[in-house]
Every structure is written in structure tokens, then in C-alpha cells.
PDB file with SEQRES, HELIX, SHEET and CRYST1 records, atoms N, CA, C and O in Angstrom:
SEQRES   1 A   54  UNK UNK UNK UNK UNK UNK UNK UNK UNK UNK UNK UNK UNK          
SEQRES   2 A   54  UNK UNK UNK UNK UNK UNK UNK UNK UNK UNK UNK UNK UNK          
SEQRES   3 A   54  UNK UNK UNK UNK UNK UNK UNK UNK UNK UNK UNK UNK UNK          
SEQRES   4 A   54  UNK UNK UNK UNK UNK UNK UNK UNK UNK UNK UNK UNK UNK          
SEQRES   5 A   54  UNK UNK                                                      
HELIX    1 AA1 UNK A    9  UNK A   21  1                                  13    
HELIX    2 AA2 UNK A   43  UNK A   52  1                                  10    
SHEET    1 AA1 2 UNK A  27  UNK A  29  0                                        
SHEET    2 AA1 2 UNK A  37  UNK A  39 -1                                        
CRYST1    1.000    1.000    1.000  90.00  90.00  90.00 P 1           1          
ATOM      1  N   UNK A   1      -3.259  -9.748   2.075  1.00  0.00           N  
ATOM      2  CA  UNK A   1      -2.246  -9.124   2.884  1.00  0.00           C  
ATOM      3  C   UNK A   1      -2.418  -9.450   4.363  1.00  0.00           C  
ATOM      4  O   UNK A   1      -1.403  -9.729   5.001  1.00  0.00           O  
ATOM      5  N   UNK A   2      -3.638  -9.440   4.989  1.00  0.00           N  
ATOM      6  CA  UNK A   2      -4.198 -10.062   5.798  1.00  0.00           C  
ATOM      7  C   UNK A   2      -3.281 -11.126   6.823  1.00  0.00           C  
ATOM      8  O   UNK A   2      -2.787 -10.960   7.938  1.00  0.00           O  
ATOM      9  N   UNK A   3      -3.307 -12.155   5.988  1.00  0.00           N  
ATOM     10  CA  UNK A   3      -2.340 -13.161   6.311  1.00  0.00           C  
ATOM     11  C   UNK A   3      -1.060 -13.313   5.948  1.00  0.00           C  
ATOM     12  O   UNK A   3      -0.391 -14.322   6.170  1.00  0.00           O  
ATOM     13  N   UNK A   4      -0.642 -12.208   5.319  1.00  0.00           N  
ATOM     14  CA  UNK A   4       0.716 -12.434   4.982  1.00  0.00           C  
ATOM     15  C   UNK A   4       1.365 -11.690   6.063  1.00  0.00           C  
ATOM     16  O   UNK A   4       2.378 -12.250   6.484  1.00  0.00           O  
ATOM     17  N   UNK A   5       1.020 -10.430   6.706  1.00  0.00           N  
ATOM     18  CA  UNK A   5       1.156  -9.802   7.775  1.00  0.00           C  
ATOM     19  C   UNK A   5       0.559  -9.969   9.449  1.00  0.00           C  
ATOM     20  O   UNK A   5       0.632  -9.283  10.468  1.00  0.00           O  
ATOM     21  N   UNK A   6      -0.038 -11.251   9.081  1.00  0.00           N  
ATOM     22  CA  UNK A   6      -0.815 -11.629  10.549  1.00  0.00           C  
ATOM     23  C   UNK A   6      -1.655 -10.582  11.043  1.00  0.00           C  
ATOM     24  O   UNK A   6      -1.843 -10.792  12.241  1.00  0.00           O  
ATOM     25  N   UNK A   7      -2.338  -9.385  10.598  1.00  0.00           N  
ATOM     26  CA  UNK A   7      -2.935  -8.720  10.816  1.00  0.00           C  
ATOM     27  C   UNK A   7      -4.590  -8.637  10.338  1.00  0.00           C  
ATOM     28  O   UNK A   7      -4.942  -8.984   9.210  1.00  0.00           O  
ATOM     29  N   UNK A   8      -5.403  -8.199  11.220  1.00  0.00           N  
ATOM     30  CA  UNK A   8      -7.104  -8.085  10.853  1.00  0.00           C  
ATOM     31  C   UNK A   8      -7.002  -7.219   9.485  1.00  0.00           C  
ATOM     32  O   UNK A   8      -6.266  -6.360   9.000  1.00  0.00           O  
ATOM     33  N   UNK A   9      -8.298  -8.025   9.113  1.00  0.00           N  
ATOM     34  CA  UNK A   9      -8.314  -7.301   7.746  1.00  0.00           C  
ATOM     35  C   UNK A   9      -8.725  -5.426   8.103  1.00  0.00           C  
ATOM     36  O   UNK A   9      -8.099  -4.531   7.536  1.00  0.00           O  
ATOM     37  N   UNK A  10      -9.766  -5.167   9.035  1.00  0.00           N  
ATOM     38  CA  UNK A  10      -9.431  -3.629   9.654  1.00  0.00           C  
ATOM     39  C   UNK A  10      -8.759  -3.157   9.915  1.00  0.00           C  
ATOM     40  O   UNK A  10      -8.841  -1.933   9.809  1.00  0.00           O  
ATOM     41  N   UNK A  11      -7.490  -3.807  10.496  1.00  0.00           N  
ATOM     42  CA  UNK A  11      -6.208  -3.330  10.779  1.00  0.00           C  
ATOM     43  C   UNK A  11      -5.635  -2.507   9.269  1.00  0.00           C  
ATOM     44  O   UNK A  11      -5.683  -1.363   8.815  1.00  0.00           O  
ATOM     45  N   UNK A  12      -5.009  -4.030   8.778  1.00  0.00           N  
ATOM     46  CA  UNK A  12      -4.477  -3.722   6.958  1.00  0.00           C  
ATOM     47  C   UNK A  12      -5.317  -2.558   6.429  1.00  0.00           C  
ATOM     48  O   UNK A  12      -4.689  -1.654   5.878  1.00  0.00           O  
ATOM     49  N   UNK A  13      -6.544  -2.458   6.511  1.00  0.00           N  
ATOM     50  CA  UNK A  13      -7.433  -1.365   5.697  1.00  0.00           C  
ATOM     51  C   UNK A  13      -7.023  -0.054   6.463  1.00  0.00           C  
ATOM     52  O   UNK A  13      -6.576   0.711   5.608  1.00  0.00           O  
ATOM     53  N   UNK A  14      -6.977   0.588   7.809  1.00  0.00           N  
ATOM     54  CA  UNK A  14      -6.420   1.548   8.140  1.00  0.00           C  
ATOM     55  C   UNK A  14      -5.006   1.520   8.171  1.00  0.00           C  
ATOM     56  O   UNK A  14      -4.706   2.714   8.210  1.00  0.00           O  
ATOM     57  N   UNK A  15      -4.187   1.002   8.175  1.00  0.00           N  
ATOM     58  CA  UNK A  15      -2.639   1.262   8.013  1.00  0.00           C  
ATOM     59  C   UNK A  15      -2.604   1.667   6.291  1.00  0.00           C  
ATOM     60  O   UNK A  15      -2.012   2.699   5.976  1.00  0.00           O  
ATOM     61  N   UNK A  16      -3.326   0.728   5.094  1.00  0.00           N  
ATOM     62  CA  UNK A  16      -3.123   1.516   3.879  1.00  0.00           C  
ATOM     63  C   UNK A  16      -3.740   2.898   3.514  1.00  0.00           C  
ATOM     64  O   UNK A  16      -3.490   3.818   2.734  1.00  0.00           O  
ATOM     65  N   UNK A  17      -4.598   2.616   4.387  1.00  0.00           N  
ATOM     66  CA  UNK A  17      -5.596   4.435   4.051  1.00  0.00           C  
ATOM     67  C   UNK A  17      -4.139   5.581   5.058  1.00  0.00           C  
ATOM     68  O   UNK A  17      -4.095   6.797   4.872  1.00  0.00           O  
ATOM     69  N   UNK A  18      -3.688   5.255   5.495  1.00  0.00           N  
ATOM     70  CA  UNK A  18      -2.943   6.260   6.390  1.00  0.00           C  
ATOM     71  C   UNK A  18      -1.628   6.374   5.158  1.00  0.00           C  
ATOM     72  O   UNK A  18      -1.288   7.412   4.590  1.00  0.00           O  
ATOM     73  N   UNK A  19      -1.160   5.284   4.996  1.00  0.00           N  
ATOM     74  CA  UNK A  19       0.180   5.399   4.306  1.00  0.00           C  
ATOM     75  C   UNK A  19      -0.586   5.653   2.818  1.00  0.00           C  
ATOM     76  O   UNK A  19       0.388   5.416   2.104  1.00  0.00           O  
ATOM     77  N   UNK A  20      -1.359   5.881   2.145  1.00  0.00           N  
ATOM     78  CA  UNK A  20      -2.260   6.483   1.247  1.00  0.00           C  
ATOM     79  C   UNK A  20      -2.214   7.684   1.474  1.00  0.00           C  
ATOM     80  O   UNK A  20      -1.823   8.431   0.577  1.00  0.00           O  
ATOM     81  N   UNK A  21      -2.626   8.241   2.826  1.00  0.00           N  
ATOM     82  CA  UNK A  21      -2.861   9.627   2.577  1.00  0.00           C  
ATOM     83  C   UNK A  21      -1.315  10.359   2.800  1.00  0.00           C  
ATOM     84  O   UNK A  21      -1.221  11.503   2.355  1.00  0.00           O  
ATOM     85  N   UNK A  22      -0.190   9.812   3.414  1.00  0.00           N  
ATOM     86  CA  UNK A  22       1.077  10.100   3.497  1.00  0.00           C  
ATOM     87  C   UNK A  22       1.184  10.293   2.292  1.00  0.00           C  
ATOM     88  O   UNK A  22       0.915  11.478   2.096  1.00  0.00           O  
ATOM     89  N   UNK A  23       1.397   9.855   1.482  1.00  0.00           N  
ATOM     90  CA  UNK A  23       1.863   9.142  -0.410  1.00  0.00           C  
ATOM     91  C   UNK A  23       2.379   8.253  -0.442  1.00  0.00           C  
ATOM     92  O   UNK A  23       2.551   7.888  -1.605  1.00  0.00           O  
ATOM     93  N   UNK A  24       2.782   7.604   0.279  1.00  0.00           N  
ATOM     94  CA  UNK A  24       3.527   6.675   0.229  1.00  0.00           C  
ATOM     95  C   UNK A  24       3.273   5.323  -0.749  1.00  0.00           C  
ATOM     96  O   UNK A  24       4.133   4.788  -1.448  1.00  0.00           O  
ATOM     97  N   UNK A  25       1.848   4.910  -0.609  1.00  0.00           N  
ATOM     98  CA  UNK A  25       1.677   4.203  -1.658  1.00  0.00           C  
ATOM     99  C   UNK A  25       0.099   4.470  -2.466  1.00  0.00           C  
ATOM    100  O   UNK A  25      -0.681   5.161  -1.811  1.00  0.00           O  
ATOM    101  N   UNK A  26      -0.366   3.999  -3.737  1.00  0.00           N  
ATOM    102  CA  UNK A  26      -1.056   4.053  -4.597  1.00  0.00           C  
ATOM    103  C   UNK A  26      -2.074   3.158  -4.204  1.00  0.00           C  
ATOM    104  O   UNK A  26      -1.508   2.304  -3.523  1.00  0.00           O  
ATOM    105  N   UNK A  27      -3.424   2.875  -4.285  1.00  0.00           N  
ATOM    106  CA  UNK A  27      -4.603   2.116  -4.359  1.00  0.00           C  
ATOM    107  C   UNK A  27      -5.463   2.501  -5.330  1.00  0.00           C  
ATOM    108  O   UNK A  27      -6.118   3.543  -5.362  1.00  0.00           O  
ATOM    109  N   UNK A  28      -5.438   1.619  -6.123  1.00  0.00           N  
ATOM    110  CA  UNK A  28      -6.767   1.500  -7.529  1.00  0.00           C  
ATOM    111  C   UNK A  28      -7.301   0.286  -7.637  1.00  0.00           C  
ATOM    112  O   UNK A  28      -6.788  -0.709  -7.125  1.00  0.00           O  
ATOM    113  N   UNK A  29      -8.472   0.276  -8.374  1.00  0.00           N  
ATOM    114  CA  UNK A  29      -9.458  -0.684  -8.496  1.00  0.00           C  
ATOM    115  C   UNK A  29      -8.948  -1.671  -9.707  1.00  0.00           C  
ATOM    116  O   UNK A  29      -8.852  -1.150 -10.818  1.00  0.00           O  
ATOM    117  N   UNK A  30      -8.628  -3.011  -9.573  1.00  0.00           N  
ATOM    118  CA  UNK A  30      -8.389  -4.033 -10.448  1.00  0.00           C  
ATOM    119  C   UNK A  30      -9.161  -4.365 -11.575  1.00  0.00           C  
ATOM    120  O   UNK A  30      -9.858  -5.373 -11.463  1.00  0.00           O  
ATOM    121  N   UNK A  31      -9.202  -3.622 -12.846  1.00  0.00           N  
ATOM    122  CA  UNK A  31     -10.094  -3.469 -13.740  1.00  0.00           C  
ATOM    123  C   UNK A  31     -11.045  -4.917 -14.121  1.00  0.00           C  
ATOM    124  O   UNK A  31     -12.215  -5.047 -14.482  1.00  0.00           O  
ATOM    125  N   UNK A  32      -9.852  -5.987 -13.829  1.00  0.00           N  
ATOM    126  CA  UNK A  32     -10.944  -7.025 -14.612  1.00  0.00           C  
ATOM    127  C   UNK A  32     -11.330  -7.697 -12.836  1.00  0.00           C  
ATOM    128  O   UNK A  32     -11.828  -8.823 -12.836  1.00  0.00           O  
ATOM    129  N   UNK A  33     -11.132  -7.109 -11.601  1.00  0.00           N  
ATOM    130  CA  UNK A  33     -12.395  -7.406 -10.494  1.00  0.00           C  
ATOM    131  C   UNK A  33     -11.858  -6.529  -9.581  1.00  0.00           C  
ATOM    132  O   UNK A  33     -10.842  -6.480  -8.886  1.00  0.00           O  
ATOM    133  N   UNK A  34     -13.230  -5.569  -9.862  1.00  0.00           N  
ATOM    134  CA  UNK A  34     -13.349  -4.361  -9.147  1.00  0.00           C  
ATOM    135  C   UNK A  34     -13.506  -4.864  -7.380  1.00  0.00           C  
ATOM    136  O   UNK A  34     -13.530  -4.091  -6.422  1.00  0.00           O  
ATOM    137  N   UNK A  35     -13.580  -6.080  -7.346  1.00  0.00           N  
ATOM    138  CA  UNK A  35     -13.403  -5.884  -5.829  1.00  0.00           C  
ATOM    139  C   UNK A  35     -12.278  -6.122  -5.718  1.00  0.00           C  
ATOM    140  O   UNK A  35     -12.110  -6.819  -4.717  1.00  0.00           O  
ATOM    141  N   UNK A  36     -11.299  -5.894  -6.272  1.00  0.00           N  
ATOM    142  CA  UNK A  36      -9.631  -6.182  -5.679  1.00  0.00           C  
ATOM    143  C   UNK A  36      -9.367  -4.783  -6.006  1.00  0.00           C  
ATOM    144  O   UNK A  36      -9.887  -4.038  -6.836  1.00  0.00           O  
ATOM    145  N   UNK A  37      -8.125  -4.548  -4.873  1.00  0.00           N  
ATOM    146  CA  UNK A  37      -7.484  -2.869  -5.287  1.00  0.00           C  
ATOM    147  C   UNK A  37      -5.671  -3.722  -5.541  1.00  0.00           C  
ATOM    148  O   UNK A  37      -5.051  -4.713  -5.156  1.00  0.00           O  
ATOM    149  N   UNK A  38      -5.516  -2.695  -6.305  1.00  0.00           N  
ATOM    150  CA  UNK A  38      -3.862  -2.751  -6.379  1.00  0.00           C  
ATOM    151  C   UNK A  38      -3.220  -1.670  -5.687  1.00  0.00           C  
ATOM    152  O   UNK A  38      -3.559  -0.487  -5.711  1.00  0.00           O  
ATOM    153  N   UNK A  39      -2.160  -2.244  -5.002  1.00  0.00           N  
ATOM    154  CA  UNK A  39      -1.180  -1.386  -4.248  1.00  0.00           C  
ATOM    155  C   UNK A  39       0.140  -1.347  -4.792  1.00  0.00           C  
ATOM    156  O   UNK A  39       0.891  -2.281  -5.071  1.00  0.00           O  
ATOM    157  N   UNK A  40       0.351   0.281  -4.931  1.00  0.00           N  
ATOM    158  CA  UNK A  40       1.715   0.257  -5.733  1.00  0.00           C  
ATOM    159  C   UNK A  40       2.794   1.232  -4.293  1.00  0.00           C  
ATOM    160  O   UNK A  40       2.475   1.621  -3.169  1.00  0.00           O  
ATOM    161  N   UNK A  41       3.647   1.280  -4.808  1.00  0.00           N  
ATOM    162  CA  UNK A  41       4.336   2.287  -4.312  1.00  0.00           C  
ATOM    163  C   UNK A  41       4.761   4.027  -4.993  1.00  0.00           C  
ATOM    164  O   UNK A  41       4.770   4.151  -6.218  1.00  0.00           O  
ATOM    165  N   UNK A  42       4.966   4.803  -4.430  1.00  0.00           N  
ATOM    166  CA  UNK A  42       4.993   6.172  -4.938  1.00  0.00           C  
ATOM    167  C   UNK A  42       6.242   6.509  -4.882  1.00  0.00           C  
ATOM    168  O   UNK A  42       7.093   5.883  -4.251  1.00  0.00           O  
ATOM    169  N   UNK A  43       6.490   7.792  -5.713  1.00  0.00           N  
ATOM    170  CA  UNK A  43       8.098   8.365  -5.976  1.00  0.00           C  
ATOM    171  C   UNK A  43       8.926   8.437  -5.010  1.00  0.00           C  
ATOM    172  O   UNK A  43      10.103   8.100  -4.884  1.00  0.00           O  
ATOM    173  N   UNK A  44       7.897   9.091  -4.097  1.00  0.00           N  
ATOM    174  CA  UNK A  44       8.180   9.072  -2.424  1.00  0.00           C  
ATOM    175  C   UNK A  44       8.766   8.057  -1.943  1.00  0.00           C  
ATOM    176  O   UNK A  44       9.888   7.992  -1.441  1.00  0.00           O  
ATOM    177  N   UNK A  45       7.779   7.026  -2.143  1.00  0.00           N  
ATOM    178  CA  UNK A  45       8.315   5.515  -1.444  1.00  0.00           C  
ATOM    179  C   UNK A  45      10.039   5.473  -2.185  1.00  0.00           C  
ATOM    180  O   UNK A  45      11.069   5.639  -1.532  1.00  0.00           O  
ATOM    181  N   UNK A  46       9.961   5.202  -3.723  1.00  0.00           N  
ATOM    182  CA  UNK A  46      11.137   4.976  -4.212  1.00  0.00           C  
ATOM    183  C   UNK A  46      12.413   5.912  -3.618  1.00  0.00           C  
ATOM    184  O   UNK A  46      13.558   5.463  -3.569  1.00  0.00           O  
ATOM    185  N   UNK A  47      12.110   7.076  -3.239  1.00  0.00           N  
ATOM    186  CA  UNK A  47      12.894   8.026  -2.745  1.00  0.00           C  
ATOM    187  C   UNK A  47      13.417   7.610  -1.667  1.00  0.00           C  
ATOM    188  O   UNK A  47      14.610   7.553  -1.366  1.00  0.00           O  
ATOM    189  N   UNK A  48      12.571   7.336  -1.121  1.00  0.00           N  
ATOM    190  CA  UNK A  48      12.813   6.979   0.585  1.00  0.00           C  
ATOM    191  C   UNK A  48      14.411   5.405   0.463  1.00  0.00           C  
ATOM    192  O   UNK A  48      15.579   5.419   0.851  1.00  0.00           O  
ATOM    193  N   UNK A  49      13.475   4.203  -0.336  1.00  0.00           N  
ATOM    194  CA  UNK A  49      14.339   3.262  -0.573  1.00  0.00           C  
ATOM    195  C   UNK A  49      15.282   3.654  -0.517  1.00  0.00           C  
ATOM    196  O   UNK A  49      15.921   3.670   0.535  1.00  0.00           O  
ATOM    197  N   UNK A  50      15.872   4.280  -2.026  1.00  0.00           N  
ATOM    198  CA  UNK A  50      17.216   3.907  -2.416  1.00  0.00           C  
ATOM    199  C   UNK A  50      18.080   4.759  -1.701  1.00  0.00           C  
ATOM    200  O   UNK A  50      19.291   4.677  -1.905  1.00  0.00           O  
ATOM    201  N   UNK A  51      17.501   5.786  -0.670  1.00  0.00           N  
ATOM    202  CA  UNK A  51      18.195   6.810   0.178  1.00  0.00           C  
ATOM    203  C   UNK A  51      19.160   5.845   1.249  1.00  0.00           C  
ATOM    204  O   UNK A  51      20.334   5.965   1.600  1.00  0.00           O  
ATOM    205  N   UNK A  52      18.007   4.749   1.623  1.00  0.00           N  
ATOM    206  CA  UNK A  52      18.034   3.768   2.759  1.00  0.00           C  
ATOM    207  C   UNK A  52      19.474   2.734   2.189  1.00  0.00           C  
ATOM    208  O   UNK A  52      20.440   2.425   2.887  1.00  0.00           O  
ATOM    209  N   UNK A  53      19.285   2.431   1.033  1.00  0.00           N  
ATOM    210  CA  UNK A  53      20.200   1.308   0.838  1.00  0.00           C  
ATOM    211  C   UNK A  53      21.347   1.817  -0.166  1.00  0.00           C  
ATOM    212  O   UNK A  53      21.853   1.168  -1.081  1.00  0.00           O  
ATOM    213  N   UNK A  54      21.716   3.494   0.331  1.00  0.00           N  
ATOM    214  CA  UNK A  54      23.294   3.388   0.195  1.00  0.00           C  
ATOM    215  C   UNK A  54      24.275   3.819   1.407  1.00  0.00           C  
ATOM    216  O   UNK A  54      25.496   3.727   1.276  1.00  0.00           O  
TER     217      UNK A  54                                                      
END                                                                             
């Protein structure tokens, strides 16, 4: 994400812990390599969307 956002990898790590603790999105551990997390989005998030794009 890092480079997909031009941002420090410290950066990316506190902007997801913040929008984490909002709800906004999900972080879990990638079962087959626990050093990767997956980022999902939350009901919230979906809420927010489709509010936005009518």
C-alpha cells in the first residue's frame, strides 16, 4: 500500500490503525503468511458508499 499511496510505511500503519478503530475497515492476519494482514471494509464503510453515490 506503501507505494501505491506514495506514503511511509509508518504513515499507512497509523492511518489504518485510526480508520480501524473508527470501523471503518477490518485487519486480520493472512492465514497461509501471517506476516501479511488483510484489509477489508466494514458495514459502515458500505453504508457510507452507497449513501455517497446516489
Amino acid at each position: 500500500m506503501e507505494h501505491f499511496l506514495d506514503l511511509s510505511n509508518p504513515t499507512v500503519t497509523k492511518l489504518l490503525k485510526s480508520m480501524e478503530k473508527e470501523r471503518w475497515i477490518l485487519r486480520k492476519f493472512d492465514q497461509s503468511d501471517l506476516r501479511k494482514k488483510l484489509i477489508g471494509l466494514t458495514e459502515k464503510s458500505f453504508m457510507l458508499l452507497s449513501t455517497e453515490n446516489k
